[in-house]
KELUMTI-167433 format. One line per field, with one value per residue: residue number from 1; residue in three letters; x, y, z of N, C-alpha, C in turn. Coordinates in steps of 0.1 Angstrom, whole numbers, plus 5000, padded with zeros to 4 digits. Layout:
BEGIN
pos NUM:...
code ala:...
n.x X:...
n.y Y:...
n.z Z:...
ca.x X:...
ca.y Y:...
ca.z Z:...
c.x X:...
c.y Y:...
c.z Z:...
//
This chain:
BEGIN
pos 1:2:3:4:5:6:7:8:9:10:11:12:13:14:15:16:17:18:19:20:21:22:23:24:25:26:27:28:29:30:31:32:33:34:35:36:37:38:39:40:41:42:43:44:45:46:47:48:49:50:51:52:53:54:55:56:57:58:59:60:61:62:63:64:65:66:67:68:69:70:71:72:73:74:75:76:77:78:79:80:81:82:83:84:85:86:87:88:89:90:91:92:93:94:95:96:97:98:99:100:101:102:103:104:105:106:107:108:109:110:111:112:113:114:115:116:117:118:119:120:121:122:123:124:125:126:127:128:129:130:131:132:133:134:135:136:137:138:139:140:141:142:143:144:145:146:147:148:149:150:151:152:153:154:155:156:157:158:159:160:161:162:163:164:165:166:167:168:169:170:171:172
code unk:unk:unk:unk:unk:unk:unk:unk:unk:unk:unk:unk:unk:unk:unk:unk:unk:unk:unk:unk:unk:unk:unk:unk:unk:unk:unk:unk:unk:unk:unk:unk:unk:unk:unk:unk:unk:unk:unk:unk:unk:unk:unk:unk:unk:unk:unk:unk:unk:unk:unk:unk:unk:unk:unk:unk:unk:unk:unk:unk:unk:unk:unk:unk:unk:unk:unk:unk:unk:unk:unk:unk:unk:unk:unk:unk:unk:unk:unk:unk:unk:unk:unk:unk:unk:unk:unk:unk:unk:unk:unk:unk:unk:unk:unk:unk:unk:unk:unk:unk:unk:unk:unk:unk:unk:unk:unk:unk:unk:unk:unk:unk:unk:unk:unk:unk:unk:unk:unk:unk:unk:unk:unk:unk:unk:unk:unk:unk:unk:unk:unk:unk:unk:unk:unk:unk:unk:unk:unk:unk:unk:unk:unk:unk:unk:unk:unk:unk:unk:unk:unk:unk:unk:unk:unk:unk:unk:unk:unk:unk:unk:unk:unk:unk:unk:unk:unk:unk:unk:unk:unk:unk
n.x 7102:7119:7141:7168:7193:7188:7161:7127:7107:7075:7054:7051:7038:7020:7028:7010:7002:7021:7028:7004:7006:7031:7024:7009:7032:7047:7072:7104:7121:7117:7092:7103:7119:7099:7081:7105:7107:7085:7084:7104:7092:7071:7088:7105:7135:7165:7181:7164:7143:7150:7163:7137:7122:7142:7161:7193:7210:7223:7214:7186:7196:7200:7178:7161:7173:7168:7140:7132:7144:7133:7109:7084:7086:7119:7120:7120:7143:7171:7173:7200:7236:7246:7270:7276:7259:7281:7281:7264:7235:7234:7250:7245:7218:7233:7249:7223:7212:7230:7235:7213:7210:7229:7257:7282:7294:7309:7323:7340:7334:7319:7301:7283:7276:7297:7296:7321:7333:7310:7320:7346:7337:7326:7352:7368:7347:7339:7356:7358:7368:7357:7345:7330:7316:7303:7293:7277:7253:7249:7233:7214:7200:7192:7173:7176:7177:7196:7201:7211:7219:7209:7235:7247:7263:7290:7292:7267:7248:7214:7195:7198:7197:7171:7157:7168:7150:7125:7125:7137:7158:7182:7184:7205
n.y 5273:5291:5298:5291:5283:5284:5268:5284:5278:5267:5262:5274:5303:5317:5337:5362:5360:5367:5392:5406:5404:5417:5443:5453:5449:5465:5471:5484:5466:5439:5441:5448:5421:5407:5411:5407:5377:5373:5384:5365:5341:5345:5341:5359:5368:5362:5386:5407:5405:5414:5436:5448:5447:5470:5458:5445:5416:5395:5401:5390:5361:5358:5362:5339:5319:5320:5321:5296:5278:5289:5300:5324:5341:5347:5363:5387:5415:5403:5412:5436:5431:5437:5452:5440:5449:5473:5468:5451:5436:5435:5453:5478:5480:5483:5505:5523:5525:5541:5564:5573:5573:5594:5616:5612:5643:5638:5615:5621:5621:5640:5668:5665:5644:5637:5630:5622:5613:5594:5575:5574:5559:5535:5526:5520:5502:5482:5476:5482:5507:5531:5560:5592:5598:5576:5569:5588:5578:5555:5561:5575:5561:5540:5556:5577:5611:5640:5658:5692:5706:5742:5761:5768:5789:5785:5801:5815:5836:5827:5846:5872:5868:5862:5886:5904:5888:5898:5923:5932:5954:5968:6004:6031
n.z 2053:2040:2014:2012:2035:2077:2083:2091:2121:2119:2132:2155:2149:2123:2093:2089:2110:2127:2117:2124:2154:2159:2152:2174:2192:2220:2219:2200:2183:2189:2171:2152:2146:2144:2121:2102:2102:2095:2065:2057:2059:2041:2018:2012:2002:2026:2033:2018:2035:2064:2048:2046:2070:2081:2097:2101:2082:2094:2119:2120:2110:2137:2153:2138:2147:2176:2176:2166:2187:2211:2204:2206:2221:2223:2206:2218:2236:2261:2291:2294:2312:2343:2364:2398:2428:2446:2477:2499:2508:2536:2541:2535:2547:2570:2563:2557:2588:2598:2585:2592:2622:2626:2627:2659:2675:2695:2696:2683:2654:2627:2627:2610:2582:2551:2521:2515:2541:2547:2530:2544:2562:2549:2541:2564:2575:2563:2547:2520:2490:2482:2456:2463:2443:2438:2462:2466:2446:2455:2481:2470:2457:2483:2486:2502:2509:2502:2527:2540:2570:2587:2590:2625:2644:2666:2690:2689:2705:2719:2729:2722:2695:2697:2706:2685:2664:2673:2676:2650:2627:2648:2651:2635
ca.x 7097:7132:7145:7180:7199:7182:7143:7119:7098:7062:7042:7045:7034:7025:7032:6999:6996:7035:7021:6994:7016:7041:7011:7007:7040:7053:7088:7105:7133:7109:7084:7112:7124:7085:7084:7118:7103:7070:7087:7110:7083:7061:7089:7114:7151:7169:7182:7155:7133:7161:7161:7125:7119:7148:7174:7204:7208:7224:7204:7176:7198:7199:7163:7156:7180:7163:7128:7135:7151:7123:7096:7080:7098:7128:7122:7125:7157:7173:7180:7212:7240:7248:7280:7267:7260:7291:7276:7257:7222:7234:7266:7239:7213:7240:7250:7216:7213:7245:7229:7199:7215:7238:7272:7281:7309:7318:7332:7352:7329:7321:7288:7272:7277:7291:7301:7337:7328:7306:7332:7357:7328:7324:7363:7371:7338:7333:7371:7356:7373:7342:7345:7320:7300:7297:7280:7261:7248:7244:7228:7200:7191:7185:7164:7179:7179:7207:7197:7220:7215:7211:7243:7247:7281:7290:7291:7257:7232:7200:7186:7202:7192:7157:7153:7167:7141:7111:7128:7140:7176:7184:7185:7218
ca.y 5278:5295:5288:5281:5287:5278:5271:5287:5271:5278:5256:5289:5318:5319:5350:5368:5364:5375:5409:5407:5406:5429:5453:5455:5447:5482:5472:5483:5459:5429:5439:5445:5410:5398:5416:5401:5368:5374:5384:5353:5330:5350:5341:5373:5362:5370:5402:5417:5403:5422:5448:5455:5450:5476:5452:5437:5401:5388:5402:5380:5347:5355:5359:5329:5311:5324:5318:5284:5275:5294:5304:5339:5349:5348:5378:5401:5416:5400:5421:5434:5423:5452:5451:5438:5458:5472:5465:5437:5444:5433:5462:5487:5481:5493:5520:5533:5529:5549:5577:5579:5578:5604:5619:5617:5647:5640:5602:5625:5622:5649:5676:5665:5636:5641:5614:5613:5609:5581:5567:5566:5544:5520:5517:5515:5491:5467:5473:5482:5515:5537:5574:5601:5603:5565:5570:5596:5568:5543:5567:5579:5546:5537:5564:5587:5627:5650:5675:5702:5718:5753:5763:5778:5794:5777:5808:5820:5836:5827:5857:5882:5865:5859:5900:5910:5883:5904:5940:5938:5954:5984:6018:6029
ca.z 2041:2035:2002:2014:2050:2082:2080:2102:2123:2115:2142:2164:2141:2106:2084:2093:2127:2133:2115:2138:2167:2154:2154:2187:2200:2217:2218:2184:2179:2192:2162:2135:2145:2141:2107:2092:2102:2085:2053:2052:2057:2029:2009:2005:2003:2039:2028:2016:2045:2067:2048:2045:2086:2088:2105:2096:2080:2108:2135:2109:2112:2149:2156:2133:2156:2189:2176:2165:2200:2225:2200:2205:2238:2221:2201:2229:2240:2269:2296:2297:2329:2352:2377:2409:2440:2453:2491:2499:2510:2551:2545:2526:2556:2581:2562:2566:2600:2604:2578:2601:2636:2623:2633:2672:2677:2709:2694:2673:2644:2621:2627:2600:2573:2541:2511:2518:2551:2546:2524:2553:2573:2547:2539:2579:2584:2552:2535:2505:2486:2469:2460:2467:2438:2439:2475:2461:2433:2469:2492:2465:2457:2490:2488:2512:2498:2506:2534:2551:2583:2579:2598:2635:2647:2678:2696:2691:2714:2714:2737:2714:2680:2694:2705:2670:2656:2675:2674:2638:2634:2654:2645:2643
c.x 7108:7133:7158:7185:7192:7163:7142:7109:7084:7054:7041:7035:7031:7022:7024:7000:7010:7028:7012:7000:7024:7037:7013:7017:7045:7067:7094:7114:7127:7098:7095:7120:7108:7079:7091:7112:7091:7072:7093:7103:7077:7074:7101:7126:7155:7174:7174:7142:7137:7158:7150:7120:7129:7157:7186:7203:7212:7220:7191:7177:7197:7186:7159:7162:7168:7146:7127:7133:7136:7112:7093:7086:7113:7133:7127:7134:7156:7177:7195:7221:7246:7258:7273:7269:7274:7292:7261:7244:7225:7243:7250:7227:7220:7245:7240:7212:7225:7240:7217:7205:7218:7248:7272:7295:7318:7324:7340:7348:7319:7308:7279:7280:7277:7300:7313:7339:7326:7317:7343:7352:7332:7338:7370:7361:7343:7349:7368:7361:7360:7348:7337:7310:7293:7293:7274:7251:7240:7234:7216:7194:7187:7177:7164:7182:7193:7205:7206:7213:7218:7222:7248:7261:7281:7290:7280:7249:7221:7189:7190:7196:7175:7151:7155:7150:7127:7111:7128:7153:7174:7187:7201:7217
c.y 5286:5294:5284:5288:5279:5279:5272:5278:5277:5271:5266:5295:5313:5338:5362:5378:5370:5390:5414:5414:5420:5447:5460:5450:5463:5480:5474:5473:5443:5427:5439:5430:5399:5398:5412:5388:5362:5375:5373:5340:5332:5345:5347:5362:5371:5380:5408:5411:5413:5433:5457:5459:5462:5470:5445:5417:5396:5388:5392:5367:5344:5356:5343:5318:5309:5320:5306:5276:5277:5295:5322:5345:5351:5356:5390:5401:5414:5412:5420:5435:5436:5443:5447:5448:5460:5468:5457:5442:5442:5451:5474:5494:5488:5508:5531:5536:5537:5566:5582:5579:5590:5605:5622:5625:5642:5623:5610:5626:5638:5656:5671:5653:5643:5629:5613:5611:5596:5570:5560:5552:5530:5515:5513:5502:5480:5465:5472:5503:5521:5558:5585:5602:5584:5563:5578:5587:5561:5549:5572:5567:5540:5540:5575:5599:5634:5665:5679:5707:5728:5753:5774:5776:5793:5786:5821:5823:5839:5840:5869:5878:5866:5873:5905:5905:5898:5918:5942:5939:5964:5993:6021:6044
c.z 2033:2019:2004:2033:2059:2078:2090:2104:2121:2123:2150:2157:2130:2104:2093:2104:2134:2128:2128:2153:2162:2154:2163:2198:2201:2219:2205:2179:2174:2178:2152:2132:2137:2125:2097:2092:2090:2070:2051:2053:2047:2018:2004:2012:2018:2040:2026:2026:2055:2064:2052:2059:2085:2097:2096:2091:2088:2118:2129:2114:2124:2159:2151:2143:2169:2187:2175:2178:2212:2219:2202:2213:2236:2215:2211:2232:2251:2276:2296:2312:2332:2360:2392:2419:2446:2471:2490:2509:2532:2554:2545:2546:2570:2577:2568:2579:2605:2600:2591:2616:2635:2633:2650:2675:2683:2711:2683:2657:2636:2624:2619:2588:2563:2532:2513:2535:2554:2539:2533:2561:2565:2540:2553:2582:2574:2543:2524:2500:2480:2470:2462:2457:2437:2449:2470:2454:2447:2472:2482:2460:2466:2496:2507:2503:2511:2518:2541:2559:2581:2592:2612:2638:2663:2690:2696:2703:2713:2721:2723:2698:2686:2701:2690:2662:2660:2672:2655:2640:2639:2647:2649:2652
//
């Protein structure tokens, strides 16, 4: 129904029922694409179909493209492509078995786990380089939280801390 450029297909949708939709679509991009469509079927030159939805004439020709091609599903934004896992769900799985065992001193390993720590594991185990806050990013996504031990001094005694606990402190 265009008057010049590409024509839209109109066996999907007509005018209306894109409004319709558009309505009750809660994505906003997805309706201002349903909207531009609606006006350039009704008629309006692709600029001022564009304009009126609030989008660009090109993002217009590239809906009209996409809807053409897929139809209604083609309005919606694709997701966008994310870097892939730096550890592969076999590496990831041993990490956390290593998290949850925890640190054994007396192989020379450290009291307590901490990200550059873990870091050395998985560049000694898997030969992959990462730096601490990119295990931080890992390790809370695989939904492990950060807890410290509250800290004891290797030469504590426990008879004497556990009279203070009952006495209080002494008088001086």
């Amino acid at each position: 129904m265009a008057a010049r450029g590409l024509a839209i297909r109109a066996d999907v949708a007509s005018a209306p029922e894109l409004r319709r939709l558009a309505k009750k679509e809660p994505r906003r991009r997805t309706a201002q694409r349903m909207l531009a469509l609606a006006n350039a079927l009704e008629g309006m030159s692709r600029a001022e179909a564009a304009r009126a939805a609030g989008i660009e004439r090109q993002s217009l020709r590239d809906a009209v493209l996409r809807f053409n091609a897929e139809g209604l599903s083609g309005l919606v934004d694709r997701p966008y492509g994310r870097r892939p896992e730096r550890l592969s769900e076999g590496e990831q799985a041993v990490l956390v078995n290593r998290i949850l065992r925890g640190p054994d001193p007396e192989r020379g390993e450290p009291s307590s786990w901490t990200l550059p720590d873990l870091c050395r594991f998985v560049e000694e185990r898997f030969g992959k380089s990462m730096c601490p806050q990119s295990m931080s990013r890992v390790v809370r996504r695989l939904g492990l939280s950060r807890q410290k031990a509250r800290p004891v001094h290797p030469q504590r005694d426990a008879r004497a801390a556990d009279a203070f606990a009952k006495r209080g402190s002494p008088a001086p």
